[in-house]
N, C-alpha and C positions, 0 to 999 in steps of 0.2 A: 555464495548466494548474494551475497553484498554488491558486488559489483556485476551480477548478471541483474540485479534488479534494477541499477540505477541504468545499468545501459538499457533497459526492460521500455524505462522512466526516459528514457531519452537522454538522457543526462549525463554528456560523454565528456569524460576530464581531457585535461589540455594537456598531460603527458601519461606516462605509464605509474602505476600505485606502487607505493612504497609498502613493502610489505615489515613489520613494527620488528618480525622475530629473525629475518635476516640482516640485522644492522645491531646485533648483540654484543660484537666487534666496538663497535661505535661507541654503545653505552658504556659498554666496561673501560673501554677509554677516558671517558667523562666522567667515570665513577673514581678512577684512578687521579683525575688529575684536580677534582674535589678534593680528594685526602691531601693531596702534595701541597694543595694551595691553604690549606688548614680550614679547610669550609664542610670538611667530613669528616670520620671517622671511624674506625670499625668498633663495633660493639660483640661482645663475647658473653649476653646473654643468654640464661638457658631457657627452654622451652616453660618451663618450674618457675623461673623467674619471673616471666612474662604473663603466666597465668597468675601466678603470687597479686602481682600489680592491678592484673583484670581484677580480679575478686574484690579486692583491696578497696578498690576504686566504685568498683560496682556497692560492696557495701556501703560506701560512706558517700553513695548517690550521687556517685561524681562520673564523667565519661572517663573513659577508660584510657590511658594513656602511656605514654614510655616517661621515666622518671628520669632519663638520664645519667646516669650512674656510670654511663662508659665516657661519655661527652669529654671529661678530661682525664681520664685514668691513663695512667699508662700500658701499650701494652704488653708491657712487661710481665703486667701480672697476669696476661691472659690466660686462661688455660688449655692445656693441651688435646683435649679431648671434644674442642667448641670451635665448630666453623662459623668463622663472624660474618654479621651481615655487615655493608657499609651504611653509615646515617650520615643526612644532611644536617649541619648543625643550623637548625633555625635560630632567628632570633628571638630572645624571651622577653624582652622590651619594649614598649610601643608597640606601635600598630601598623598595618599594612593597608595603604589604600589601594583596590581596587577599581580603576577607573571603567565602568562598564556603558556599556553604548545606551544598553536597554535597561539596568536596573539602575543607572547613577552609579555615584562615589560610596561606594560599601565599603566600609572600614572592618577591620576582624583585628581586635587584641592580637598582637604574636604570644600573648600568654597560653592563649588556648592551640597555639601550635606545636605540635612534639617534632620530635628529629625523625621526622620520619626516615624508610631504610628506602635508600633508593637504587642497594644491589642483595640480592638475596643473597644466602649463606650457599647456594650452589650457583653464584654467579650469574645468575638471571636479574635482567633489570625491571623494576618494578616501573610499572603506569607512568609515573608522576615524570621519574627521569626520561625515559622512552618519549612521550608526545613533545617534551620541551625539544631534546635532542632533534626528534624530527620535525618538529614545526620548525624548528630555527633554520635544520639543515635544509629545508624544503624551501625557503624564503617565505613560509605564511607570512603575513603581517596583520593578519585580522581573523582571532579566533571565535567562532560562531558557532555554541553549540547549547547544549540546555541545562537550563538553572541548577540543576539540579550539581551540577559541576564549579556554584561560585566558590565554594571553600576551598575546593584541587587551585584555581587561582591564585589563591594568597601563598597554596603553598609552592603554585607555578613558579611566580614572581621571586622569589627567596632560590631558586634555583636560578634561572633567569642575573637576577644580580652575581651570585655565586661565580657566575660563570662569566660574567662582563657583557651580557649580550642584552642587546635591542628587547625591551620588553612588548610585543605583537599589543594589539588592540582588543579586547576582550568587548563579546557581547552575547549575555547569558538568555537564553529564549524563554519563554513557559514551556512547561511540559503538555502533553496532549492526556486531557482525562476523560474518563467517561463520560454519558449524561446524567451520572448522579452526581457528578463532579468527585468523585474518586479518580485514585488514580487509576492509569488504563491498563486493563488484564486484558485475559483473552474472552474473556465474557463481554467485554462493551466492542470488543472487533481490533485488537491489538494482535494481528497478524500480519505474516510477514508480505513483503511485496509481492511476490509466488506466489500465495495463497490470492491474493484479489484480482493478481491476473489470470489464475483460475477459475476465478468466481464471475468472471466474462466483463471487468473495468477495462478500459483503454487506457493507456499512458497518458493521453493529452487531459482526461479528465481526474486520473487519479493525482496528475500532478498539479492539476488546477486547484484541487481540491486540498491538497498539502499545503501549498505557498500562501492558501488564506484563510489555514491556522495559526492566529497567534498575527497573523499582518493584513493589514488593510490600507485600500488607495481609493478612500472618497467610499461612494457606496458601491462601486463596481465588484464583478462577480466574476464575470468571465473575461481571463485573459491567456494570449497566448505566448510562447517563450518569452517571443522580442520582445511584448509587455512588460512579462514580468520583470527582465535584464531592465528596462527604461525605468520603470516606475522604482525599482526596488528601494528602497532607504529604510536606514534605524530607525527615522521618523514614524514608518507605519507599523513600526513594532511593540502590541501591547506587552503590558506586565502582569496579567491575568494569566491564568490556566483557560486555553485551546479545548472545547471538547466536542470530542467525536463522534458526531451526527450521520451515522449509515444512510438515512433517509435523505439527507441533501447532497450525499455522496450519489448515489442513486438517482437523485434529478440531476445533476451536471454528468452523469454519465450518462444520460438518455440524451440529454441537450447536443455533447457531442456524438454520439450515436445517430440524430439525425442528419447531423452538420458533414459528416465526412464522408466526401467521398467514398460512392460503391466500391471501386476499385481497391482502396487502402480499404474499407470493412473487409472486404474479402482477405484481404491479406490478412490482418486479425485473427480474423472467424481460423482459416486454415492453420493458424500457427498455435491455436486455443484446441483447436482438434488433435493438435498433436501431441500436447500438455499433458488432454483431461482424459480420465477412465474412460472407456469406450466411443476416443475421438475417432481413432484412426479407423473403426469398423462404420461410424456415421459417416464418415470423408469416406468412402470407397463408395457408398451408397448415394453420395452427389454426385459422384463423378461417373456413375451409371445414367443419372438422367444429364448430366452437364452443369458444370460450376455454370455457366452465363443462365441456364433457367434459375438457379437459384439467384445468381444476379440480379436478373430481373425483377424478382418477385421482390429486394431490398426494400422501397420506396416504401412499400406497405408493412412492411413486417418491424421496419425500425422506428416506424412511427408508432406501435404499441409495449417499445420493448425498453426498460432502462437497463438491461446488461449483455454480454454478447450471447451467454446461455437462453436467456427466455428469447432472442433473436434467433438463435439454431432452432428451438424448443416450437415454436412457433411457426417456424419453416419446416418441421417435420411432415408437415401434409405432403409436400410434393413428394417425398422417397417413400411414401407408403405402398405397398403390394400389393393387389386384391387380389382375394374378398377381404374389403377391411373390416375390421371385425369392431364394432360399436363396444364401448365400455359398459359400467352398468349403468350411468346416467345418461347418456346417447340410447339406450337400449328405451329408456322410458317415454322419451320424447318420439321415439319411432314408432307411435301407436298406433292402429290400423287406418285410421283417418288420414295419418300423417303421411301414411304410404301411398295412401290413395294419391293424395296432395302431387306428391314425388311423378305418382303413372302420368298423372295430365298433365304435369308442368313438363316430364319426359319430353314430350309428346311435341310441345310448345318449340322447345329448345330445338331438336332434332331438326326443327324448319327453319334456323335462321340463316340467312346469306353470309355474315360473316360473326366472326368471335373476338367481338373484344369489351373492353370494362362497360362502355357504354352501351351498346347492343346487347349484352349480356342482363344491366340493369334492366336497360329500357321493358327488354321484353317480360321479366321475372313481375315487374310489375303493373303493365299490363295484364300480366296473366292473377295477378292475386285479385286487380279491381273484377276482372270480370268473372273469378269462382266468387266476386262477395265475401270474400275473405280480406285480412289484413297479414303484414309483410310478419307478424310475429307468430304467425297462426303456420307458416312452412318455412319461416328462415331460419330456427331451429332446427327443422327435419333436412336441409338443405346440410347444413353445418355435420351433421351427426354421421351423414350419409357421405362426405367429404372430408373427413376428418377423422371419426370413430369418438371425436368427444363435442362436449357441451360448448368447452373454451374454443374460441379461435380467432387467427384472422379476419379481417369482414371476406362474408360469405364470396360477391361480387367480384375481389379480387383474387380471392381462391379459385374461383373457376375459368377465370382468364389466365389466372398463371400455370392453371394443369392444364391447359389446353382441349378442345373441341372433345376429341374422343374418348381422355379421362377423365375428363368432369362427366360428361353424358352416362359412360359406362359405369361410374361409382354412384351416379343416382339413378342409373337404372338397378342399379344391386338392389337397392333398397328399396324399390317400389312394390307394391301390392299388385 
C-alpha cells in the first residue's frame, strides 16, 4: 500500500525498495559482530524478570527500564532453559548530541539510555538495528523523518559508533495534528493515501498539499515538482506541529482540478471509476453516450467541483435515461405554473437555427423578458426537468452539452 500510494503521489524512487525483513541475514550478522567487538551482549533474562523491573520502576514513578544485570555477567551462568536476546551496550555517561537540521543540538543524558536488545530471543532484528544497517547499507546520508523519532537517534548514533560507520545527517519534522491541535486520528482525516484518492484528490494537489505541511517558501502556495526539488531546504522547515486542514486541502484540489488538462482529468476520473463502489457500472454508462461528450462538458463541470467525485457527481445529468424521474425537491419546484413555463419556452427553443451556449442563452432569455417573468421564476423548472434535482450545473450549459434533441425531449417531459 506504501508504495502503490507514493507511486499514486507521483513519487518514483530512484532504485527498487528494500525490503527491512529480507536482509535478516544482514542484521544477525551485525548483531553478531556487536558481541565479538564487546559493544553487546546477550542477556538471559526472564520474562518475570522484566516484568519484576516494569512494576518496580513503575511504582517508584520512574520510566521503565532494563537494569542491566546481564551487561557484565558471564555467561556462564546463563541458564539453560532462556533463549537470550542480544543488547547493545549503551553508554551510561555523558551525553549524546544530536545534531539535528530542524530542531538544533538536542542533547539526551546516556543515563536515560538502557541497552536496548537489538536481536530478539527468536533471532529477529529489532527497529533500531534494522534502519541503521539499512540506511548505512543504502548510502542514506541524510535522515528525514518525524520528531517523534528524536530519542531512536541518540540511540541510532551509539550503534552507528559501535559499528565505526559515518553518522547520516538527522532532521526530525513536526508531526501532522488535528485542528484541535491534537494529535492526528482518524477523526481529523488521518487516512491513508487510497483512501483520498478515493475520495476524488489528484496526486499533484495532494502532494502540494503535503510538502506545505510543516515547510514553507516565502508566502507561496502552489508549486509544482520541479518547484518543490528547487526551493526545498531545512531553512523552510518549522518546529511547530503541521495541522490538517480538509478545507484548504479541498481549495488546492479544486485549483488543480481546473488547471489540468481535459485529457489527464479524464485519465483520473477513469482510473477513480475503477477504485470506487459502483465506478465500473457509471464508466459503462459514459461510454454508452461517449467519453468525448463527457469531455466536453469538463470546462463547466470542473469549475464547480473541489474533488474528482462531485465532478462525476455533477456530470451525472448527461447518462441519465428517460423519463427522468424528479426527486422530492425537484417535484416541488415543478408546480403547475412551472410547467406551463416549460410548454412555451418548449415551443421557443424547437425554433432555433442552431444549438449552442450562446443561442441557447440568448433565446431562454428573450423568452423570460417577454412571459414578464424573471430568469428564477423557470430556471429552476428548467434544472429539475434536466436533471431530476434542485443542485446542478448552470442550467445553459446542461442543455448545450445534452444536445438539441435531449434537452428538448427532457423539458418537453415536464411540461403541462
Amino acid at each position: 500500500a506504501i508504495i502503490d500510494g507514493l507511486a499514486w503521489l507521483g513519487l518514483d524512487a530512484d532504485q527498487e525498495p528494500t525490503f527491512q525483513f529480507a536482509r535478516a541475514d544482514r542484521h544477525r550478522e551485525l548483531a553478531e559482530t556487536l558481541l565479538a567487538n564487546g559493544h553487546a551482549y546477550l542477556c538471559y533474562c526472564t520474562p518475570e524478570e522484566l516484568a519484576e523491573m516494569r512494576r518496580k520502576a513503575e511504582s517508584e514513578g520512574q520510566q521503565p527500564r532494563y537494569d542491566g544485570r546481564w551487561r557484565d555477567r558471564s555467561p556462564a551462568d546463563a541458564p539453560s532453559n532462556i533463549q537470550p536476546v542480544i543488547r547493545l551496550k549503551a553508554p551510561r555517561t555523558g551525553q549524546t548530541r544530536v545534531s539535528d537540521k530542524v530542531q538544533g543540538d538536542v542533547i539526551i543524558q546516556n543515563e536515560v539510555l538502557d541497552d536496548l536488545v537489538i536481536m530478539r530471543s527468536n533471532g529477529t532484528p529489532t527497529y533500531n538495528l534494522a534502519v541503521v544497517a539499512d540506511d548505512h547499507d543504502m548510502g542514506v546520508t541524510h535522515v528525514i523523518r518525524g520528531v517523534d523519532h528524536l530519542v531512536n537517534a541518540a540511540r541510532q548514533i551509539a550503534i552507528y559508533k559501535a559499528l565505526g560507520w559515518r553518522i547520516p545527517v538527522f532532521a526530525h519534522i513536526p508531526l501532522i495534528h488535528g485542528t484541535d491541535g491534537a494529535k492526528l486520528s482518524k477523526r481529523h482525516g488521518a487516512l491513508g493515501v487510497e483512501t483520498y484518492r478515493d475520495m476524488g484528490y489528484v496526486p499533484a494537489a495532494l502532494r502540494n498539499y503535503l510538502v506545505r505541511l510543516g515547510w514553507s517558501h516565502g508566502d507561496d502556495e502552489i508549486f509544482s515538482t520541479e518547484e518543490m526539488v528547487k526551493y526545498f531546504d531545512f531553512k523552510g522547515l518549522s518546529k511547530s506541529s503541521a495541522r490538517l486542514d480538509v478545507e484548504k486541502l479541498r481549495d488546492i484540489n479544486s485549483y488543480y482540478l481546473r488547471r489540468t488538462e481535459d485529457c489527464k482529468l479524464i485519465g483520473h476520473i477513469k482510473k477513480l471509476l475503477g477504485t470506487i463502489e459502483g465506478g465500473s457500472e457509471k464508466a459503462k454508462k459514459i461510454e454508452e453516450i461517449g467519453w468525448d461528450k463527457f469531455t466536453a462538458a469538463l470546462p463547466f463541470l470542473k469549475d464547480r467541483s473541489t474533488t474528482l467525485l462531485e465532478l462525476i457527481d455533477f456530470g451525472n445529468f448527461l447518462i441519465l435515461k428517460r423519463p427522468i424521474q424528479p426527486d422530492e425537491k425537484a417535484i416541488k419546484v415543478l408546480t403547475t405554473k412551472a410547467r406551463r413555463n416549460l410548454t412555451r419556452l418548449f415551443k421557443v427553443l424547437t425554433q432555433l437555427d442552431s444549438w449552442t451556449l450562446e443561442v441557447i442563452e440568448s433565446a431562454v432569455r428573450e423568452f423570460v423578458k417577454s412571459e414578464g417573468i424573471k430568469l428564477g421564476d423557470i430556471g429552476p423548472a428548467i434544472r429539475a426537468a434536466l436533471t431530476g434535482k434542485t443542485v446542478s450545473p448552470p442550467i445553459f450549459d446542461m442543455m448545450a452539452a445534452l444536445e438539441r434533441d435531449e434537452a428538448l425531449n427532457r423539458i418537453n417531459e415536464q411540461s403541462a
